[in-house]
C-alpha positions as CSV (number, residue, x, y, z in Angstrom):
1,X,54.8,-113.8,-148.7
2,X,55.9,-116.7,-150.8
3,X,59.0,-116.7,-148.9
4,X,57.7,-117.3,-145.7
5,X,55.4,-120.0,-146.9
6,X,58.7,-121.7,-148.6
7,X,60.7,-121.6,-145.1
8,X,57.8,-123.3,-143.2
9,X,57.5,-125.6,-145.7
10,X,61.1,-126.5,-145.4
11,X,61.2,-126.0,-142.3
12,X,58.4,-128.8,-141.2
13,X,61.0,-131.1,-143.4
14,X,59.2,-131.6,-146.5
15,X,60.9,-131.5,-149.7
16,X,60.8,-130.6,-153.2
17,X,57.0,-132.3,-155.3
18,X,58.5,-134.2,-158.2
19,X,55.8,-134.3,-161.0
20,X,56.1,-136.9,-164.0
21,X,55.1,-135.4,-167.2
22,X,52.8,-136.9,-169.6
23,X,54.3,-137.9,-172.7
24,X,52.3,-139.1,-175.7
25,X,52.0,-142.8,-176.4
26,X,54.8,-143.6,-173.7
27,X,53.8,-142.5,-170.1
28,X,50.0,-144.6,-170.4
29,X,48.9,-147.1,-167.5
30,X,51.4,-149.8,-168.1
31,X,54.4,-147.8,-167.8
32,X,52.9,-145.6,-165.2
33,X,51.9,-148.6,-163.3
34,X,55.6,-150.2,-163.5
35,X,57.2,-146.8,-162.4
36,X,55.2,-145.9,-159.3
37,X,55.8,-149.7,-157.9
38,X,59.6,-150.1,-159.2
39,X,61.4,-147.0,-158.8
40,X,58.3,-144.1,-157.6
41,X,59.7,-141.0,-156.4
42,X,57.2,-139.1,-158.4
43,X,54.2,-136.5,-155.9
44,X,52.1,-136.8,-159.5
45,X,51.7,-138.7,-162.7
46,X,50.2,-136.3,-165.3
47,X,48.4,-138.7,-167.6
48,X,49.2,-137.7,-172.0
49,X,46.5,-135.7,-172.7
50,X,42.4,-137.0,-173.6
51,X,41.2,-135.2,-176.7
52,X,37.5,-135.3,-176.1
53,X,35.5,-135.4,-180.1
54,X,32.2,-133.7,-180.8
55,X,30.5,-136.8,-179.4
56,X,32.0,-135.7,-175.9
57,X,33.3,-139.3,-175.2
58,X,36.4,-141.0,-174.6
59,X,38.1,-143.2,-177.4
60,X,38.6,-146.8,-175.5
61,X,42.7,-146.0,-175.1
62,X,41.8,-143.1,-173.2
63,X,39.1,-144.8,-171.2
64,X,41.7,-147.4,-170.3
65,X,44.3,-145.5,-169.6
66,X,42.4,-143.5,-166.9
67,X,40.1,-146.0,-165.1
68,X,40.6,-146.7,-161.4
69,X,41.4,-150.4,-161.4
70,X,44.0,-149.4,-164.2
71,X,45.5,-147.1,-161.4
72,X,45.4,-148.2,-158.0
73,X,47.2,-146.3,-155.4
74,X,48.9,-143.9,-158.2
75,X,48.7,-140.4,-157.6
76,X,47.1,-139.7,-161.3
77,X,46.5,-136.5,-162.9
78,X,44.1,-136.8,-166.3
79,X,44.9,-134.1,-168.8
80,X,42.7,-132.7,-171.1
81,X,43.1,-131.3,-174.8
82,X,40.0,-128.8,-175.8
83,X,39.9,-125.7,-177.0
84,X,35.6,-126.4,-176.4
85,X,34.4,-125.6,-172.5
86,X,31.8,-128.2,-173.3
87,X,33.8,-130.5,-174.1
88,X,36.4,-130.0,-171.3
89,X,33.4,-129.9,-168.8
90,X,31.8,-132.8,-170.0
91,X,35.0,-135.2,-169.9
92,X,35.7,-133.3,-166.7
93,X,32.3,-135.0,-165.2
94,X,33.7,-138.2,-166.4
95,X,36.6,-138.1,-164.6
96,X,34.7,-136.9,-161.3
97,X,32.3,-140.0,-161.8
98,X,35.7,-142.1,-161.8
99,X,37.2,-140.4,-158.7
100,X,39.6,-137.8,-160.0
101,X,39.9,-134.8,-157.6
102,X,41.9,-132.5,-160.1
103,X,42.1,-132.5,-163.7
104,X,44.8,-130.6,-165.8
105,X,44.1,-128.1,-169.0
106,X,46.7,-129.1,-172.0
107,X,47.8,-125.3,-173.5
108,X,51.9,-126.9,-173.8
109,X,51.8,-129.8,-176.5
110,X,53.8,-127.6,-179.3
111,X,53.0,-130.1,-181.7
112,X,51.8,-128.7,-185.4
113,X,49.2,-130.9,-185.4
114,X,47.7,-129.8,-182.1
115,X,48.4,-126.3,-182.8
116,X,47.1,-126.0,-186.0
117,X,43.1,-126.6,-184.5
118,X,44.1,-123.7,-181.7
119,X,44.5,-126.7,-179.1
120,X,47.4,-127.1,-177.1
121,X,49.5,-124.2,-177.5
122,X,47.7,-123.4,-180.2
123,X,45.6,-122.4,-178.0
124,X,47.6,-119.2,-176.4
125,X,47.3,-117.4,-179.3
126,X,43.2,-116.4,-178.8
127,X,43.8,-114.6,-175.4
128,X,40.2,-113.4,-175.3
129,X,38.8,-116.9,-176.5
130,X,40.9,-118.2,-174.0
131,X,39.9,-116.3,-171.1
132,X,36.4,-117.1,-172.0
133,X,37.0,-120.5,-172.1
134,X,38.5,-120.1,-168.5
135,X,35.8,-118.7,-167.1
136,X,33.3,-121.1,-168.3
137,X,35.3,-124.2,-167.3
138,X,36.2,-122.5,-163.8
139,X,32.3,-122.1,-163.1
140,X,31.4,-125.2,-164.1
141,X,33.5,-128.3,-163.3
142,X,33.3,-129.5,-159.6
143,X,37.2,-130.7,-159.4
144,X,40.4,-128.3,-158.7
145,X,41.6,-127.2,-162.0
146,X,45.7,-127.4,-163.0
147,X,47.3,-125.6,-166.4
148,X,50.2,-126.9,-167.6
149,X,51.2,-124.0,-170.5
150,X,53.8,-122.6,-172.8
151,X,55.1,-118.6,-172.6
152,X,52.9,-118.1,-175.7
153,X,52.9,-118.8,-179.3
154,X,55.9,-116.7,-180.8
155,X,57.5,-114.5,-178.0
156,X,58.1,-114.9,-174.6
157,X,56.5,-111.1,-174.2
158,X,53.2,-112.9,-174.8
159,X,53.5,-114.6,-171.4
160,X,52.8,-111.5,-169.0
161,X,49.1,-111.1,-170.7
162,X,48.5,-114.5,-170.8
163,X,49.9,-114.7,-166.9
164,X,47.1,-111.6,-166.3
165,X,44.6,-114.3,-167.8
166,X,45.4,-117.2,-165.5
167,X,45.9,-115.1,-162.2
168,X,41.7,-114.5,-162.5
169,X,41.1,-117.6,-162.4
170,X,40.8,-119.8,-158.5
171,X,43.3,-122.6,-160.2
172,X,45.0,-125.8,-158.2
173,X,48.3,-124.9,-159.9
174,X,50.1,-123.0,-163.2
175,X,52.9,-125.6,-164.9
176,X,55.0,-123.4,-166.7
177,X,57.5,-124.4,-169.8
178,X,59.0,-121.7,-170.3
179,X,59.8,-121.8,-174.3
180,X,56.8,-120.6,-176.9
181,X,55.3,-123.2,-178.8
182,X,57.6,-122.3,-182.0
183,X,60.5,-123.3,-180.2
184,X,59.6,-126.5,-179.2
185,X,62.4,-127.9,-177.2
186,X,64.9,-125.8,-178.9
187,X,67.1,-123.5,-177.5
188,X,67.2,-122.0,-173.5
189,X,64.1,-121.9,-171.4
190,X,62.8,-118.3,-170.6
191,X,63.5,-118.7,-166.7
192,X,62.6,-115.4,-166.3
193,X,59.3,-116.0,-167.2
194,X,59.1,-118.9,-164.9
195,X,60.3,-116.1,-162.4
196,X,57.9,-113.5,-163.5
197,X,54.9,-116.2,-162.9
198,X,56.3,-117.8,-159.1
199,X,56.3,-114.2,-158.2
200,X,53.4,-112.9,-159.3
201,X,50.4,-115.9,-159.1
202,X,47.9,-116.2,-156.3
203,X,48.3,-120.0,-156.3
204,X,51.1,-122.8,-156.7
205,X,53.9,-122.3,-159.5
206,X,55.4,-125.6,-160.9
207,X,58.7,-125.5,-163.2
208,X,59.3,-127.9,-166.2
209,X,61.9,-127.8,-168.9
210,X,65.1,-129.2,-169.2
211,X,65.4,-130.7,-166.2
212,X,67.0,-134.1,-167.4
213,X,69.4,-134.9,-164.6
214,X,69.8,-135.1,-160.4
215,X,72.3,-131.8,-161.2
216,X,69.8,-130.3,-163.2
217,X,67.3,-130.4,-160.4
218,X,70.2,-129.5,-157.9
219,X,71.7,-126.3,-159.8
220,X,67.7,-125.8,-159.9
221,X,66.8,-125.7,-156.2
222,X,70.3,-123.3,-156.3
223,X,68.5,-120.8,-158.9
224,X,65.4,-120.7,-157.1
225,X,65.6,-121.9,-153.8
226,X,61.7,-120.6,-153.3
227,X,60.3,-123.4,-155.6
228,X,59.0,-126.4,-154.4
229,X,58.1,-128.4,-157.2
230,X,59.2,-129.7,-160.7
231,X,57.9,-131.5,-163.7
232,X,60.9,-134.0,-165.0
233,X,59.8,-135.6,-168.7
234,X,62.6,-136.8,-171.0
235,X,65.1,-137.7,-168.1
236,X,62.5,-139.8,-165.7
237,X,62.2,-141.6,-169.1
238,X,65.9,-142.3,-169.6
239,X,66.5,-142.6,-165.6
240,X,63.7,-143.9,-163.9
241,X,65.2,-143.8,-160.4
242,X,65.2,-139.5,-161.4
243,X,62.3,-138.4,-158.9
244,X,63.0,-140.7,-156.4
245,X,67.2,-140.5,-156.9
246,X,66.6,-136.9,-156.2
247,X,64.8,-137.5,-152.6
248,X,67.0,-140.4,-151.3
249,X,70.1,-140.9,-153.3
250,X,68.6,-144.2,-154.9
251,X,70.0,-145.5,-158.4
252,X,68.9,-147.8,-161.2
253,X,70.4,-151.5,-160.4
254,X,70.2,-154.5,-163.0
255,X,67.8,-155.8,-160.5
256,X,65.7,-153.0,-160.8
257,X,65.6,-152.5,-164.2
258,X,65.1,-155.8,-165.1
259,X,61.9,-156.1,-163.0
260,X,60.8,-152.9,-164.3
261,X,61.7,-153.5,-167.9
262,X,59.7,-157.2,-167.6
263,X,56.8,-155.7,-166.1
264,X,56.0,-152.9,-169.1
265,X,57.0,-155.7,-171.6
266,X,54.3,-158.2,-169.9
267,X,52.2,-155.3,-169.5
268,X,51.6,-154.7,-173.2
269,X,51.9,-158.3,-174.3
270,X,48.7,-159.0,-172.1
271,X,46.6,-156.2,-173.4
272,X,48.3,-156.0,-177.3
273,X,47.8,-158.4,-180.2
274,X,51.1,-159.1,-182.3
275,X,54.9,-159.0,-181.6
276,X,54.5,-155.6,-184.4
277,X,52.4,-153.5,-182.1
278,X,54.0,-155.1,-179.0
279,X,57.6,-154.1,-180.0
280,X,56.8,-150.7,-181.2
281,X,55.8,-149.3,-177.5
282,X,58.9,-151.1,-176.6
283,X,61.7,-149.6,-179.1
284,X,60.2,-146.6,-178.1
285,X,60.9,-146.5,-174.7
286,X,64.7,-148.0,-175.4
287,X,65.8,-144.6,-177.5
288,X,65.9,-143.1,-174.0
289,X,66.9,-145.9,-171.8
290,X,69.1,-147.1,-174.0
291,X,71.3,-144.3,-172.2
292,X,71.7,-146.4,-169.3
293,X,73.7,-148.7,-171.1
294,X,77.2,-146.5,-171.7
295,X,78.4,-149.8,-174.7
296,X,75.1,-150.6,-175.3
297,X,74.7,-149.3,-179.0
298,X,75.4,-152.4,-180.3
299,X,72.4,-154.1,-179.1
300,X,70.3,-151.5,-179.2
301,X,70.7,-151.8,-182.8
302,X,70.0,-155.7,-182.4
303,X,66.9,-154.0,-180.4
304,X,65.8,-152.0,-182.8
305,X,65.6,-155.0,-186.0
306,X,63.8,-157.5,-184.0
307,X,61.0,-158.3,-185.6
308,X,59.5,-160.5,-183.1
309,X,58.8,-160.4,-179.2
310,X,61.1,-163.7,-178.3
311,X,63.9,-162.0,-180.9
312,X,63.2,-158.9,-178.7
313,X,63.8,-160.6,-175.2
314,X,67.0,-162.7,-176.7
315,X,68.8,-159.4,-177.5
316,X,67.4,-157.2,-174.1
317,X,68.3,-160.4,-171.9
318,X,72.0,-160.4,-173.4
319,X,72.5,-157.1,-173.1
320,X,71.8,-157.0,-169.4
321,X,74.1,-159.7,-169.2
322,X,77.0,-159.0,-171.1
323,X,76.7,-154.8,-170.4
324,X,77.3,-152.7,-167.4
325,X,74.7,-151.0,-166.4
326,X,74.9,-146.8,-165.4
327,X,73.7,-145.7,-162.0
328,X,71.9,-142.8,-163.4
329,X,71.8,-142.6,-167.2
330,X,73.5,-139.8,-169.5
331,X,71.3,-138.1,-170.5
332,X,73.6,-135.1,-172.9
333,X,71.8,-136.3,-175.8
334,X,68.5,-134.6,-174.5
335,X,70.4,-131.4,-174.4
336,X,70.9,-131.5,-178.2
337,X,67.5,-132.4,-179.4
């Protein structure tokens, strides 16, 4: 059946969703903003994930990052982080009241921190809490409901039970990452797993792991010509022309990346107080796109010890000048994280 609806969909002409993946602290509304008018290319922008407290309210970040006038014309996506069907109702609500149309349930982040309070992908280890929690949110939230998850905690064999779980349920879409929490980023994703969901799950089937290149998502569409849509993370990060390079061939330019680069840097000097706070988001962005630059490592290290905003732009602003600049960035250095 999923066949069929794959060779109408490419045969009407439409091609493969592109999804940008949240990523803590560097995918907010300045960068996202920047992105979708520079380079775009991207069907969704998954926002990093809202973490609701026992009041049930959003901390201001999180309020910023998701109002409407913060994200005009974006195809947005809030995530949430709960392991409480209250709380993930209640925020839901929120996001109704502000316009959102689908909201997506964090059970991927890997991190220890997460984990450890059986959020995330913490999470996946209480099936029957987490089945519970399903049903309860299901019932009661008005919007379509997406998962972005893990294979499980410790094995990939946990993933056919948990699949069992999420098959009950009416949701928008399954995200699959196929590695278990323990692994992190480590080591091969399960693709089988990946597989084993597409195959078996009454609704849409997105992939994301390790897909850090335009031949990564080529030898993808290869492997499994029946999917139609991916979740790129690292890689958009170090090539921001990734989702859009894949559709129609376009590439990073000085041009481009100047404009985009001035427009996140103004972004967060308007909205940030100090050169310290400023230059933090900023150095942060550069240990991917950095990569861009194949001589560049000298003045990323000039980059890297400014210690003011003007410092900051002296040393960016030369290395545009002085450095050629790659049409789609290297990014090998993902593969060995």
């Amino acid at each position: 059946m999923k066949e069929n609806l794959y060779d109408a969909h490419r045969a009407g002409g439409e091609a493969m969703k592109r999804y940008a993946a949240p990523m803590e602290g560097i995918t907010g509304y300045i960068y996202r903003n920047a992105h979708h008018r520079v380079f775009g290319g991207a069907d969704k922008y998954f926002t990093p994930f809202l973490s609701p407290g026992k009041k049930r309210s959003l901390r201001s970040r999180e309020l910023n990052d998701i109002l409407p006038q913060h994200n005009e014309n974006i195809p947005v996506v809030p995530q949430i982080l709960t392991n409480d069907w209250e709380d993930f109702i209640h925020t839901a609500e929120i996001l109704r009241e502000f316009g959102y149309e689908e909201v997506n349930l964090n059970l991927g982040c890997p991190s220890g921190t997460v984990t450890a309070k059986k959020r995330g992908a913490g999470f996946l280890a209480c099936p029957e809490e987490l089945d519970r929690f399903l049903e309860r949110i299901c019932s009661g939230t008005k919007q379509k409901i997406s998962i972005k998850t893990r294979i499980g905690v410790e094995s990939a064999e946990e993933f056919g039970p948990l699949l069992e779980i999420f098959c009950r349920y009416p949701l928008s879409e399954l995200i699959v990452h196929p590695r278990t929490q323990k692994e992190g980023y480590r080591g091969a994703p399960h693709k089988e797993e990946f597989l084993r969901a597409f195959e078996r799950a009454p609704f849409p089937v997105c992939y994301n792991g390790d897909l850090f290149s335009r031949e990564d998502l080529e030898e993808f569409s290869r492997e499994f010509p029946q999917a139609d849509r991916v979740m790129v993370g690292r890689g958009l990060i170090a090539d921001p022309a990734l989702a859009a390079g894949a559709a129609d061939g376009r590439t990073v330019t000085k041009e481009t990346f100047r404009e985009f680069h001035q427009e996140i840097l103004d972004g967060y000097c308007q909205i940030m107080s100090g050169d310290r706070n400023v230059l933090f988001k900023m150095k942060e962005l550069w240990f991917y796109m950095i990569r861009l630059f194949p001589d560049g490592e000298d003045f990323a290290k000039k980059i890297r010890k400014s210690s003011t905003v003007a410092e900051y732009r002296l040393w960016t602003e030369r290395l545009l000048a002085e450095r050629e600049i790659l049409p789609q960035a290297d990014t090998s250095f993902l593969r060995k994280r």
